[in-house]
C-alpha positions in Angstrom: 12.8 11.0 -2.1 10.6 10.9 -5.2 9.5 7.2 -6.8 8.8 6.7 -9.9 5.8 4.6 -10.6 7.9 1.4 -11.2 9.4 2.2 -7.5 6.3 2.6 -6.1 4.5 -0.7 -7.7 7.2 -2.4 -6.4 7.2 -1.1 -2.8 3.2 -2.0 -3.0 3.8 -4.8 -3.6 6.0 -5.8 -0.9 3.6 -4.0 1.2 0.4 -6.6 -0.2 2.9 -9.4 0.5 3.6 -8.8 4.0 -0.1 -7.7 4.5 -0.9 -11.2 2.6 1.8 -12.7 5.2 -0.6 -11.0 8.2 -2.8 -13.5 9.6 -4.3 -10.5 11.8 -4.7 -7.5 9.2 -5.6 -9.3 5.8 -9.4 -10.2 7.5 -9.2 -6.6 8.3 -8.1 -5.5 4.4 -10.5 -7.7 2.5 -13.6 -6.3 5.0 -12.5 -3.2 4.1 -12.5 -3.4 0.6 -14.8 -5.9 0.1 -11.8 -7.5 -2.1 -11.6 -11.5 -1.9 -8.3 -13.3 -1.6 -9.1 -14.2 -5.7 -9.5 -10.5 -5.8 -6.1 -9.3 -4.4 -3.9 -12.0 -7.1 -5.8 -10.9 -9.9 -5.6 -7.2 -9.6 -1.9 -7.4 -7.2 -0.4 -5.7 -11.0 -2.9 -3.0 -11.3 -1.3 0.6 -10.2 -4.7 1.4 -8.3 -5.3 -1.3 -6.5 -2.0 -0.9 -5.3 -2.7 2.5 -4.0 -5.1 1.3 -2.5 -2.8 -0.7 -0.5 -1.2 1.7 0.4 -3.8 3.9 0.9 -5.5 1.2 4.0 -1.7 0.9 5.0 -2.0 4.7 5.9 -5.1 4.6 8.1 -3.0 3.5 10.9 0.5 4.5 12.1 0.7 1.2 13.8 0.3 -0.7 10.2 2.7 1.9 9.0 5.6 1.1 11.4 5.1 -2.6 11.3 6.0 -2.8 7.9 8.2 0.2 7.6 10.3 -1.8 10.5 10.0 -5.3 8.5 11.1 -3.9 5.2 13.6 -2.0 7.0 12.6 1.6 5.6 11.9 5.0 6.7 8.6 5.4 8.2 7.6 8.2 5.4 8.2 5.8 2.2 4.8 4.7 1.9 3.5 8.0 1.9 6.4 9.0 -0.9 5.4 5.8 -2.9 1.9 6.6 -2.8 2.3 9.8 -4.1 3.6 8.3 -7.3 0.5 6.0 -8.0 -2.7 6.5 -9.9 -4.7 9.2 -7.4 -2.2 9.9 -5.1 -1.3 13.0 -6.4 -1.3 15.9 -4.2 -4.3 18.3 -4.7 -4.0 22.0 -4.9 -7.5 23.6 -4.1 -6.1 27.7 -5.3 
Protein backbone atom coordinates (compact mmCIF):
# COMPACT_ATOMS: atom_id res chain seq x y z
CA UNK A 1 0.00 0.00 0.00
CA UNK A 2 1.34 3.51 -0.73
CA UNK A 3 0.10 6.63 1.66
CA UNK A 4 -0.09 9.74 0.73
CA UNK A 5 1.24 12.24 3.12
CA UNK A 6 -2.24 13.15 4.46
CA UNK A 7 -2.50 9.24 5.19
CA UNK A 8 0.53 9.04 6.75
CA UNK A 9 0.09 12.32 9.13
CA UNK A 10 -2.89 10.90 10.12
CA UNK A 11 -1.59 7.32 11.00
CA UNK A 12 1.29 9.37 13.07
CA UNK A 13 -0.79 10.75 14.76
CA UNK A 14 -2.78 7.97 16.03
CA UNK A 15 0.49 6.51 16.59
CA UNK A 16 1.69 9.86 19.11
CA UNK A 17 -1.79 9.38 20.66
CA UNK A 18 -1.50 5.97 21.74
CA UNK A 19 2.30 6.58 22.56
CA UNK A 20 0.83 9.85 24.57
CA UNK A 21 -1.83 7.16 26.02
CA UNK A 22 1.54 4.91 27.26
CA UNK A 23 2.33 5.54 30.66
CA UNK A 24 5.48 3.10 30.06
CA UNK A 25 6.94 4.37 26.60
CA UNK A 26 6.33 8.20 26.54
CA UNK A 27 9.27 8.57 29.58
CA UNK A 28 11.04 6.51 27.12
CA UNK A 29 10.14 8.92 23.79
CA UNK A 30 10.71 12.26 25.47
CA UNK A 31 14.42 10.85 26.85
CA UNK A 32 14.97 9.99 23.60
CA UNK A 33 14.26 13.03 21.87
CA UNK A 34 14.83 15.30 24.39
CA UNK A 35 11.16 16.51 23.39
CA UNK A 36 8.99 17.80 26.48
CA UNK A 37 5.31 16.98 26.75
CA UNK A 38 4.90 21.07 25.68
CA UNK A 39 7.12 19.89 22.87
CA UNK A 40 5.06 17.00 21.42
CA UNK A 41 1.45 19.42 21.28
CA UNK A 42 3.17 22.12 19.70
CA UNK A 43 4.93 20.30 16.93
CA UNK A 44 2.11 17.01 16.94
CA UNK A 45 1.14 18.89 13.10
CA UNK A 46 4.57 19.08 11.78
CA UNK A 47 5.21 16.17 9.03
CA UNK A 48 8.82 15.65 10.68
CA UNK A 49 8.21 15.36 13.82
CA UNK A 50 5.86 12.89 12.95
CA UNK A 51 8.37 10.84 11.32
CA UNK A 52 9.98 10.94 13.86
CA UNK A 53 7.36 9.16 15.63
CA UNK A 54 7.34 6.87 13.66
CA UNK A 55 10.83 6.64 13.15
CA UNK A 56 11.25 5.68 17.52
CA UNK A 57 8.11 3.45 16.85
CA UNK A 58 10.51 1.38 14.51
CA UNK A 59 13.34 0.73 16.86
CA UNK A 60 11.49 -2.00 18.39
CA UNK A 61 9.17 -4.68 16.91
CA UNK A 62 7.62 -4.94 20.24
CA UNK A 63 6.38 -1.04 19.98
CA UNK A 64 5.53 -1.95 16.52
CA UNK A 65 3.04 -4.79 17.31
CA UNK A 66 1.54 -3.15 20.27
CA UNK A 67 0.21 -0.55 18.34
CA UNK A 68 -0.20 -2.29 15.02
CA UNK A 69 -2.53 -4.77 17.26
CA UNK A 70 -4.40 -1.60 19.04
CA UNK A 71 -5.14 0.16 15.90
CA UNK A 72 -6.00 -3.02 14.42
CA UNK A 73 -3.46 -2.82 11.26
CA UNK A 74 -1.00 -4.73 9.53
CA UNK A 75 2.28 -4.93 11.24
CA UNK A 76 4.11 -3.25 8.00
CA UNK A 77 1.82 0.13 7.90
CA UNK A 78 4.08 2.05 9.86
CA UNK A 79 6.92 1.33 7.83
CA UNK A 80 4.49 2.17 4.55
CA UNK A 81 3.40 5.50 6.28
CA UNK A 82 6.80 6.48 7.04
CA UNK A 83 7.90 6.18 3.78
CA UNK A 84 5.50 8.96 2.77
CA UNK A 85 6.86 11.58 5.31
CA UNK A 86 9.50 14.19 5.14
CA UNK A 87 12.96 11.93 5.15
CA UNK A 88 11.61 8.74 4.92
CA UNK A 89 12.23 8.33 1.45
CA UNK A 90 14.06 5.30 0.40
CA UNK A 91 17.75 5.99 -0.64
CA UNK A 92 19.38 4.70 -3.66
CA UNK A 93 23.27 4.69 -3.15
CA UNK A 94 23.99 3.63 -7.49
Amino acid sequence: MSYTTEAAETLALRALAWLAANDDLLPVFLGSTGASEADVKAQAGDPVFLGAVLDFLMMDDAWVIAFCDHAALPYERIMEARAALPGGEQVHWT
